[in-house]
C-alpha positions as semicolon CSV with decimal commas, in nm:
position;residue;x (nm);y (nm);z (nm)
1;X;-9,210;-7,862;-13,947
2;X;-9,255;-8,123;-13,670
3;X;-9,577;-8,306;-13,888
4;X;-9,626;-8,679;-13,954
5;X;-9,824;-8,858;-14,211
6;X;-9,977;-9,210;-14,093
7;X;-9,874;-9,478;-14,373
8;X;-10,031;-9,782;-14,358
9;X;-9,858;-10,052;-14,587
10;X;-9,921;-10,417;-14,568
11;X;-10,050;-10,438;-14,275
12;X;-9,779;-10,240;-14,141
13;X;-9,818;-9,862;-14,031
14;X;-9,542;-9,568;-13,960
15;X;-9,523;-9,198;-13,890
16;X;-9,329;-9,057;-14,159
17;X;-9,191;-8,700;-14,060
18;X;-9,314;-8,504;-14,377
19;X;-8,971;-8,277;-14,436
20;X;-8,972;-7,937;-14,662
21;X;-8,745;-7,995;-15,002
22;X;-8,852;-7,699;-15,161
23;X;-8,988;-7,366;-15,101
24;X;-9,344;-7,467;-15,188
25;X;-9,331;-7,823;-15,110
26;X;-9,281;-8,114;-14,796
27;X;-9,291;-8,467;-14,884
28;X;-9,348;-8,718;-14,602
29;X;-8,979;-8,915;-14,568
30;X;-9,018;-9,282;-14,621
31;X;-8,691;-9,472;-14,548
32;X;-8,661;-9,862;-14,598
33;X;-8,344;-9,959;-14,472
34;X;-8,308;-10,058;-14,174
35;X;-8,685;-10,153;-14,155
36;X;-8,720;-10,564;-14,188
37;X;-9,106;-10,568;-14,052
38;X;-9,183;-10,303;-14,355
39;X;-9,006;-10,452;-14,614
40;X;-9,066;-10,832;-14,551
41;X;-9,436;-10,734;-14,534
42;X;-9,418;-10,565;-14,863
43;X;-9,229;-10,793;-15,035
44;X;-9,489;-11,091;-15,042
45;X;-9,763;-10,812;-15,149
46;X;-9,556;-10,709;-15,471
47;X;-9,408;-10,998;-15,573
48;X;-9,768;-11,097;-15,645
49;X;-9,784;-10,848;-15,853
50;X;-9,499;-10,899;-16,071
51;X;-9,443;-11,057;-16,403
52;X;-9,211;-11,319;-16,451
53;X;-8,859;-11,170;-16,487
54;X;-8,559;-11,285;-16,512
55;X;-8,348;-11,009;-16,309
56;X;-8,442;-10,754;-16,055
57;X;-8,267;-10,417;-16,133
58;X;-8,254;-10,114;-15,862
59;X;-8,069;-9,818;-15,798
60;X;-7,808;-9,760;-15,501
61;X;-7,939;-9,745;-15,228
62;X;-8,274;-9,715;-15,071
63;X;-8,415;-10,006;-15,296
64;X;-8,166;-10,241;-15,224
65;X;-8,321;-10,411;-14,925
66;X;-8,651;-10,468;-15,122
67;X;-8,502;-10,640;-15,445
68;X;-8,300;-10,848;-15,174
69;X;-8,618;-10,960;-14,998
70;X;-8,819;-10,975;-15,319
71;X;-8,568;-11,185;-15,512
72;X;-8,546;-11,449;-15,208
73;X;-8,904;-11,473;-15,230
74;X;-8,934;-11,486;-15,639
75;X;-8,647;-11,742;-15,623
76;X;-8,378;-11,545;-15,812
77;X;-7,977;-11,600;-15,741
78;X;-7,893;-11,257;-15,765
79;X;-8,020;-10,869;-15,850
80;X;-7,841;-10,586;-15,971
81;X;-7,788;-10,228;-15,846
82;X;-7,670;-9,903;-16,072
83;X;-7,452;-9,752;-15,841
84;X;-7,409;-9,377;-15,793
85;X;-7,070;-9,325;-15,943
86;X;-6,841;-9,579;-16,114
87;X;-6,631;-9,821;-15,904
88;X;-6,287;-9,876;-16,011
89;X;-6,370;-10,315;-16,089
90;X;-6,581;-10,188;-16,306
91;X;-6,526;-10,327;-16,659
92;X;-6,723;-10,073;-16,945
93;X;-7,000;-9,936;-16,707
94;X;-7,298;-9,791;-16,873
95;X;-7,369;-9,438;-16,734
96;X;-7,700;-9,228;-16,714
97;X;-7,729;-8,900;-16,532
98;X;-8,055;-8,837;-16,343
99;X;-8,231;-8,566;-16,111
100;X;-8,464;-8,679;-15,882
101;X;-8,682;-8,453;-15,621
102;X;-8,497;-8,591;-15,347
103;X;-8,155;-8,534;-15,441
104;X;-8,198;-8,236;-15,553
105;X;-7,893;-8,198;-15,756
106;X;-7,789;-8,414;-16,063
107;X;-7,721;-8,769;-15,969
108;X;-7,453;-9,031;-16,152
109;X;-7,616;-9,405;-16,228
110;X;-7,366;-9,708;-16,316
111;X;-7,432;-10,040;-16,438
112;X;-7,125;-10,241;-16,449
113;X;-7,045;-10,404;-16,803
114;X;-7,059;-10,746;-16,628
115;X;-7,423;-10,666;-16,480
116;X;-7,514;-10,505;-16,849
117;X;-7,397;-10,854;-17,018
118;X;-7,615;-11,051;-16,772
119;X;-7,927;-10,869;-16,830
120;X;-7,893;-10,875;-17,226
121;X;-8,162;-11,048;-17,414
122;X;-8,337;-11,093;-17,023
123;X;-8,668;-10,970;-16,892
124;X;-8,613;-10,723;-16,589
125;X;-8,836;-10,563;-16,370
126;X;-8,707;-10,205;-16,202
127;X;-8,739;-10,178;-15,832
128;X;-8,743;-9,858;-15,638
129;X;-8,867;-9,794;-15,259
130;X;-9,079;-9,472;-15,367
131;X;-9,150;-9,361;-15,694
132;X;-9,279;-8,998;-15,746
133;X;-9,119;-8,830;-16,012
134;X;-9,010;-9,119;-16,212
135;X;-8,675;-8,951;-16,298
136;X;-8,469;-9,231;-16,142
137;X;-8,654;-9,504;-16,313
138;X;-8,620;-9,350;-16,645
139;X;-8,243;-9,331;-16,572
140;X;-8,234;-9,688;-16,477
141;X;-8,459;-9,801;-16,758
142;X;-8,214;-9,607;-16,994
143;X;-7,943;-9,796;-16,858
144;X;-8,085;-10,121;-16,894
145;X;-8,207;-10,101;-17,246
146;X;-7,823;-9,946;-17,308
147;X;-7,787;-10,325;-17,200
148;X;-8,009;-10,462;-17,405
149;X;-8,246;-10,603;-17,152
150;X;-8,636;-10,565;-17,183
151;X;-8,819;-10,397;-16,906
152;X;-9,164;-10,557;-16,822
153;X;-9,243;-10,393;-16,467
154;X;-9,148;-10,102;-16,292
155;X;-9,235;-10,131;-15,929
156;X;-9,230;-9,964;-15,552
157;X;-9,398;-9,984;-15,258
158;X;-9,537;-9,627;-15,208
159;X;-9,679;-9,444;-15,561
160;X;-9,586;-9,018;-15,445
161;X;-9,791;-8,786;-15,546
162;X;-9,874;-8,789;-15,917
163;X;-9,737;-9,124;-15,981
164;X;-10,027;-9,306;-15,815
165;X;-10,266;-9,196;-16,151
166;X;-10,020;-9,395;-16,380
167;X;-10,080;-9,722;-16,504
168;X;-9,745;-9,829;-16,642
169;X;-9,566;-9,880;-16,275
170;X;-9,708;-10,090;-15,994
171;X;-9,709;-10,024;-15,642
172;X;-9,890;-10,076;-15,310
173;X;-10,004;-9,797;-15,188
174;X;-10,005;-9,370;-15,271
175;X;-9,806;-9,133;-15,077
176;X;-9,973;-8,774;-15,129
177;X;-9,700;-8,487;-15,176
178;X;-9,767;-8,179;-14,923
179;X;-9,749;-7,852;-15,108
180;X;-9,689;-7,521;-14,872
């Protein structure tokens, strides 16, 4: 499958290569890092949509360079990351399990115990690149309330598929799935 799908983000537009992931389904492949004009374009667009929070909370790895960009702009000294398997300086990580329709297979989520004490009590808003399924950002949220944090926005740039109708995440733009 050699197809592209046009996105056109903030002012910014790309030819995704829409890839097969299952027998009866192609998604079009939207990958952030790397790309500063994309995500510094973004990042302006969403912060304005964003409550105020006190932490910025993503998961390893594709998100990382928006919370980076979006915490610069929103002022805040640092954001955290659940990281895909526990890291031996962790101190009593929280772990979820997750499986999201890009992975494919069941996926480890770790928020170290220092990260989990820094969010308790705090208002956090969960940051992904794409969200379609909604699997990861159930795992993170999970996580986070383990914490004891309060989540008052989950956002992304691109809204896939089905996750454009909701009303509980915000986002910039839809990405349409591509059955087969």
């Amino acid at each position: 499958m050699n197809e592209c799908y046009e996105l056109n983000v903030a002012g910014v537009t790309r030819q995704l290569p829409i890839i097969q992931i299952a027998p009866n389904l192609a998604i079009a492949s939207f990958v952030i890092l790397g790309d500063c004009e994309l995500v510094t374009a973004a990042a302006p667009l969403l912060a304005e949509k964003l409550p105020q929070v006190d932490y910025l909370v993503t998961a390893e790895a594709k998100g990382i360079p928006l919370v980076q960009e979006l915490s610069r702009l929103l002022g805040l000294p640092c954001y955290i990351v659940a990281r895909k398997s526990v890291k031996p300086y962790m101190e009593q990580p929280l772990v979820d399990e997750v499986n999201s329709i890009t992975t494919q297979k069941t996926q480890t989520l770790c928020l170290d115990g220092k990260d989990a004490l820094a969010i308790h009590g705090k208002r956090v808003a969960l940051v992904d690149d794409v969200i379609s399924t909604g699997e990861s950002l159930q795992a993170i949220e999970r996580l986070v309330e383990k914490a004891g944090a309060q989540v008052v926005a989950r956002a992304a740039i691109l809204a896939e598929g089905d996750a454009a109708k909701r009303d509980d995440i915000l986002f910039l733009e839809p990405l349409p799935l591509f059955p087969l």
